[in-house]
TIFITOR-89987 format. One line per 3 residues: their letters; for each residue x, y, z of C-alpha. Coordinates in pm, whole numbers. Example, Ala and Ser with C-alpha at 12.3 -4.5 7.8 and 13.67 -1.06 7.14 Angstrom:
! TIFITOR-89987
AS) 1230/-450/780 ~ 1367/-106/714
***
This chain:
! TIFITOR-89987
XXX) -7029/-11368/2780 ~ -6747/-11132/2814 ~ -6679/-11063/3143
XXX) -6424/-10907/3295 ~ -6224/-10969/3667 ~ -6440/-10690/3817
XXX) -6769/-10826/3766 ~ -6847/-10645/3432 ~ -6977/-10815/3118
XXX) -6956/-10630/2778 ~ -7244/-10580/2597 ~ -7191/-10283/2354
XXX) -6981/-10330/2089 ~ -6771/-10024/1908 ~ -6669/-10153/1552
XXX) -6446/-9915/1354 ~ -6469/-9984/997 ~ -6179/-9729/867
XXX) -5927/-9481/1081 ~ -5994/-9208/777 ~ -6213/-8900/782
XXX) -6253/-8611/558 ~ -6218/-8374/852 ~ -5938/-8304/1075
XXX) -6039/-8143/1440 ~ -5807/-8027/1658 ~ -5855/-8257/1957
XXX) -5829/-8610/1701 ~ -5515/-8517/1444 ~ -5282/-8270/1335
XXX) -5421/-8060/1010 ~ -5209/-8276/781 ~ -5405/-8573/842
XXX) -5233/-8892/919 ~ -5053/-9178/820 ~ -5396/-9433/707
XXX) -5362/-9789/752 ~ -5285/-9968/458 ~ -5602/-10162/272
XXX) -5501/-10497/357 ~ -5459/-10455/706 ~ -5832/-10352/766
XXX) -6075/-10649/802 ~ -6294/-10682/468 ~ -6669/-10634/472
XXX) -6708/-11038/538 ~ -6428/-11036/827 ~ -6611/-10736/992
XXX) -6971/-10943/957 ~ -6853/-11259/1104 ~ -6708/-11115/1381
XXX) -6990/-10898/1457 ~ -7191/-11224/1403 ~ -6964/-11424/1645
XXX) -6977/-11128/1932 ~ -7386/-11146/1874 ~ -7421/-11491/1883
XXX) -7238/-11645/2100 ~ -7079/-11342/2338 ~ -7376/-11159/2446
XXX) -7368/-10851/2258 ~ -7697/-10689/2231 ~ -7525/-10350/2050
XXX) -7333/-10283/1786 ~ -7187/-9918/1705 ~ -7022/-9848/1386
XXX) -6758/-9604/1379 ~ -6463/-9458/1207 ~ -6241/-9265/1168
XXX) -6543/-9153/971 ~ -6793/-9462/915 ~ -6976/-9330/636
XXX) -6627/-9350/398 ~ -6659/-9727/447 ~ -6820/-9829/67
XXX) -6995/-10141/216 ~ -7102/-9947/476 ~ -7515/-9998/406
XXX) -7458/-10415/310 ~ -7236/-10416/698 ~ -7536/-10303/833
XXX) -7784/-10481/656 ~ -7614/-10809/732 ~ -7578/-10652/1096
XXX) -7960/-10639/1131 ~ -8049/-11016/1026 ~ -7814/-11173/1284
XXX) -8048/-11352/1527 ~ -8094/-11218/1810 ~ -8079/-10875/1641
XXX) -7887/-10639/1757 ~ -7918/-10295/1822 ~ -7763/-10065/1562
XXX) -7642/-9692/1549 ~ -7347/-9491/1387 ~ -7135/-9247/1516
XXX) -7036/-8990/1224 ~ -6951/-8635/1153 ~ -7250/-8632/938
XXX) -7075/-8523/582 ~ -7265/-8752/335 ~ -7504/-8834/604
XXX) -7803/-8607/366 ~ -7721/-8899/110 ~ -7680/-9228/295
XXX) -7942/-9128/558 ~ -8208/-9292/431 ~ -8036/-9600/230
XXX) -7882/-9708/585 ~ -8244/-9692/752 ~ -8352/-9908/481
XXX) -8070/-10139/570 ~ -8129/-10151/921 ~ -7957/-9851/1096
XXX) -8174/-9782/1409 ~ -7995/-9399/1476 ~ -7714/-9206/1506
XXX) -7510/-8989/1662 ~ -7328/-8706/1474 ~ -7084/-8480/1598
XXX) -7122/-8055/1571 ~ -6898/-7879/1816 ~ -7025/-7528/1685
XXX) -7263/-7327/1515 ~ -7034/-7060/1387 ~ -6891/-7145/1030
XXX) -6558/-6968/1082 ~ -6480/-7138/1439 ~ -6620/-7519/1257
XXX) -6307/-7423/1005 ~ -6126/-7334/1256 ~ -6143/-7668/1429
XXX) -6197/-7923/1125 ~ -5959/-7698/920 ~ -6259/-7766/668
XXX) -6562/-7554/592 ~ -6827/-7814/572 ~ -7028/-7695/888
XXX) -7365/-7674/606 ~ -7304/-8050/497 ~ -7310/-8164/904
XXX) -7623/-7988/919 ~ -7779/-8099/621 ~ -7662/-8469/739
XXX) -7851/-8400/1059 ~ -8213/-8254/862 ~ -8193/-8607/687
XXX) -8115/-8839/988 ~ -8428/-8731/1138 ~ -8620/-8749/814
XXX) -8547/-9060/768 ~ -8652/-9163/1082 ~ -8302/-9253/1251
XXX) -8382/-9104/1605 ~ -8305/-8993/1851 ~ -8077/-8793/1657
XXX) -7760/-8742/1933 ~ -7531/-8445/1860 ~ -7198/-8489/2024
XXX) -7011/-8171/2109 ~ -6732/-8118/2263 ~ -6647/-7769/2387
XXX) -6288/-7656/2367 ~ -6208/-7330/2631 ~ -6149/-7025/2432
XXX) -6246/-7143/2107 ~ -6630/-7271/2154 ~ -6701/-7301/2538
XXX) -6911/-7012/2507 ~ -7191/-7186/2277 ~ -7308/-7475/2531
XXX) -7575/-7246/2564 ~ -7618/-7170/2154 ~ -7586/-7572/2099
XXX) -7830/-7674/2332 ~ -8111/-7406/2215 ~ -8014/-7519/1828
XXX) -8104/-7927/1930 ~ -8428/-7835/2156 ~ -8540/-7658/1870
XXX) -8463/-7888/1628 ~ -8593/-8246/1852 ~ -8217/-8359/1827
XXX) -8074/-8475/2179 ~ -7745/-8249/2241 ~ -7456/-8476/2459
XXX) -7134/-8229/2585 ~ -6776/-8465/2583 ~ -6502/-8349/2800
XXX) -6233/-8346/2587 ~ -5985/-8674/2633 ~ -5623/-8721/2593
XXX) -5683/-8905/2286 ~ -5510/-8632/2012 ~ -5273/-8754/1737
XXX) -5072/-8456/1864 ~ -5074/-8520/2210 ~ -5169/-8214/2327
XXX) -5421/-8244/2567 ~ -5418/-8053/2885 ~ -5636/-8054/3212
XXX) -5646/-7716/3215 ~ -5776/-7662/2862 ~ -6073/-7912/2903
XXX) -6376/-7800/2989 ~ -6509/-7974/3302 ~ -6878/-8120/3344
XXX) -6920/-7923/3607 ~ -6861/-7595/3377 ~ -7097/-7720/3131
XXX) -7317/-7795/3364 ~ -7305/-7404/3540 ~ -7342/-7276/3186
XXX) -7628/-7435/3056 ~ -7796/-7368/3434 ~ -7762/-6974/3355
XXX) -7995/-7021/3058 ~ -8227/-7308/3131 ~ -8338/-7525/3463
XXX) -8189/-7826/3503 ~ -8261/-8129/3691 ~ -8120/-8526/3741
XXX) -8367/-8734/3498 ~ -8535/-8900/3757 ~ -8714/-9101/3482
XXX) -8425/-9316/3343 ~ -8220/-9544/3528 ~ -7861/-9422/3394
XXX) -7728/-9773/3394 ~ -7410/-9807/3147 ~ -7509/-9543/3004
XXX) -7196/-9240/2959 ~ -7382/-8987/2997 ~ -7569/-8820/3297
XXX) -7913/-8670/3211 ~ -8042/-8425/3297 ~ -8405/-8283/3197
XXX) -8439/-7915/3046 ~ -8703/-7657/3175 ~ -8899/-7975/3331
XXX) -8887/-8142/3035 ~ -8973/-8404/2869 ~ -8645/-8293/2650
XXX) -8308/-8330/2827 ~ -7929/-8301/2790 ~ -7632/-8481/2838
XXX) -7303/-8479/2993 ~ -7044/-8715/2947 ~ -6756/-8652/3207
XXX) -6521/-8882/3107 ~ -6221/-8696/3277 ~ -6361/-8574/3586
XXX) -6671/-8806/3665 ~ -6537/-9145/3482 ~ -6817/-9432/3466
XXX) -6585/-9711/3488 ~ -6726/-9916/3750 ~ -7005/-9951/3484
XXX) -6877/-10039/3182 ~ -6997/-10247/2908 ~ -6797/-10177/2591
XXX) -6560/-10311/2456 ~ -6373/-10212/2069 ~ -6283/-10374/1771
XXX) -6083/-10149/1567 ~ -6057/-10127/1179 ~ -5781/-10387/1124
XXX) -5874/-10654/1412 ~ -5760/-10560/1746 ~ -5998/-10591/2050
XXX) -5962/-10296/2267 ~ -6087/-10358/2597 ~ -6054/-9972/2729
XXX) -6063/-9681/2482 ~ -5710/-9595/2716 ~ -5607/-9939/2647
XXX) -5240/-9960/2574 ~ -5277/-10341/2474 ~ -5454/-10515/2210
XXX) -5554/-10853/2086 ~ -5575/-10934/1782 ~ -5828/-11126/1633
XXX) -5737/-11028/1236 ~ -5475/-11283/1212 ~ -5613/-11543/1392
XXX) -5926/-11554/1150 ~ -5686/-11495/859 ~ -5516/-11811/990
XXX) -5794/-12007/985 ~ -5925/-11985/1339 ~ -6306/-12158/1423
XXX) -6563/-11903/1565 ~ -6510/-12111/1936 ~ -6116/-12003/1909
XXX) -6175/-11683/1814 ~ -6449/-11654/2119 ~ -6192/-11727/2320
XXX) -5950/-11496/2233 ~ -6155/-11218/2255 ~ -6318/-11340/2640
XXX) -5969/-11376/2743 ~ -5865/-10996/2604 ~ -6161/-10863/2778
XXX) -6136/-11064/3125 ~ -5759/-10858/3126 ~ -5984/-10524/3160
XXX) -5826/-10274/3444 ~ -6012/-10135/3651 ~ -6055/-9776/3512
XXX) -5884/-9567/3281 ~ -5635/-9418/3507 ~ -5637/-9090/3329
XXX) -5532/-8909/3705 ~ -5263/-9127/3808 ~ -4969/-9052/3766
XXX) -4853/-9322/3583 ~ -5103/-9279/3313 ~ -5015/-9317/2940
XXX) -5173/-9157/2659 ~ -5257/-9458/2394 ~ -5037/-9510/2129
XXX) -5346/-9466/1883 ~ -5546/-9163/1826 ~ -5899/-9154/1850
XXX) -5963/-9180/1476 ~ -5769/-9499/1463 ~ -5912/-9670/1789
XX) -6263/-9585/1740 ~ -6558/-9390/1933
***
């Protein structure tokens, strides 16, 4: 298992499969993009398979997440996941994506195996998407959303994250657009995770904003019904429900203590924090001929090294050297 000093064993694995993306918002990179990783740095389809094999296996993983960067760029992307779904014991399997291409590959990846997926829409105005992608695609996301569902990949999670004075006024907007649609809506306090690092307390918007917002429009209540768990977000049931919402406080109500992830980004470093500011890597060890029990080993000994918590309010915290895009969600 991987288990860390504080009693916490890592069952949800983040695999980023490129740090590219055909979008560029405001809180991940600068509108010029960024310098990619060069092609044989990144662990081939095969590498990325026998890893995710190995961390199934033998380390207790019962989930695997795909992500990017934007996932659906990967061109092996449906054969990862098919492969992904006949490791024994099978894993859970979802993607995280900005949903442009998602109206094509929606259905392909649910063939392969893809149990759902979570797609991120921070707006439903098409000037302020530009404005924050610097790319008008806002009608491809939503297209990439009708076909998630139609193929059956649910619950369809839309990730927004709400950005004061550009789109905190639509929590409201967002969360009427997903009841109405059956897609389950999840607010992200912005992190200090930007290319440009430019993140600011004061220009996040707190849980406890989102949370006043949405309770102007609908009633909201804990979701007594679900035991929270590992789980980021807090739920919270809409109008009595059965439909809810959720808010992932990263910042201002972290969910350290109950951890269970743990990354493995695009070119073979295990992360064992999204903050991290160390990595091991794995890549050249299996380039170098390491055995699956080696390689289990490096990666229980990177995650027993887990902190405590992220550390974002002390005042010794450091922003990681990687951006978002290049760590993985």
């Amino acid at each position: 298992m991987l288990v860390d000093t504080f009693g916490r064993t890592a069952t949800d694995l983040r695999v980023s499969l490129t740090d590219r993306c055909n979008l560029r918002c405001s809180y991940c990179m600068p509108p010029e993009g960024l310098d990619w990783l060069p092609k044989p740095e990144l662990l081939t389809d095969d590498e990325v398979v026998r890893l995710v094999g190995l961390a199934v296996r033998d380390l207790g993983v019962t989930e695997v997440r795909y992500t990017g960067g934007e996932p659906l760029l990967r061109r092996g992307l449906a054969d990862i996941v098919r492969r992904t779904a006949e490791l024994e014991p099978r894993p859970q399997i979802s993607l995280t994506t900005n949903g442009i291409g998602l109206d094509r590959l929606a259905a392909p990846l649910a063939e392969a195996g893809l149990d759902r997926v979570n797609v991120s829409l921070d707006t439903l105005d098409r000037a302020t998407f530009k404005r924050l992608a610097h790319r008008d695609r806002f009608d491809d996301v939503l297209e990439g959303l009708a076909a998630a569902r139609a193929a059956g990949l649910e619950p369809v999670k839309v990730n927004a994250v709400l950005m004061r004075g550009v789109n905190d006024h639509e929590a409201v907007p967002l969360l009427r657009f997903c009841l109405d649609r059956g897609y389950r809506l999840r607010f992200i306090e912005q992190m200090p995770l930007d290319a440009q690092h430019g993140w600011t307390r004061s220009g996040m918007v707190t849980a406890d904003e989102i949370l006043d917002r949405l309770s102007e429009a609908f009633a909201l209540a804990p979701d007594a019904a679900h035991d929270r768990g590992s789980a980021p977000a807090e739920t919270f049931t809409v109008d009595g429900g059965p439909a809810t919402v959720g808010v992932i406080g990263s910042v201002t109500r972290p969910f350290c203590g109950a951890c269970d992830r743990v990354r493995l980004t695009a070119d073979g470093q295990v992360r064992n924090c999204l903050f991290a500011t160390e990595e091991s890597n794995l890549r050249d060890a299996l380039r170098g001929g390491a055995d699956d029990p080696e390689l289990a080993d490096r990666w229980r000994k990177a995650v027993l090294r887990k902190r405590a918590g992220h550390g974002i309010d002390d005042p010794s915290f450091l922003q990681p050297a990687r951006p978002m895009s290049a760590i993985g969600g």
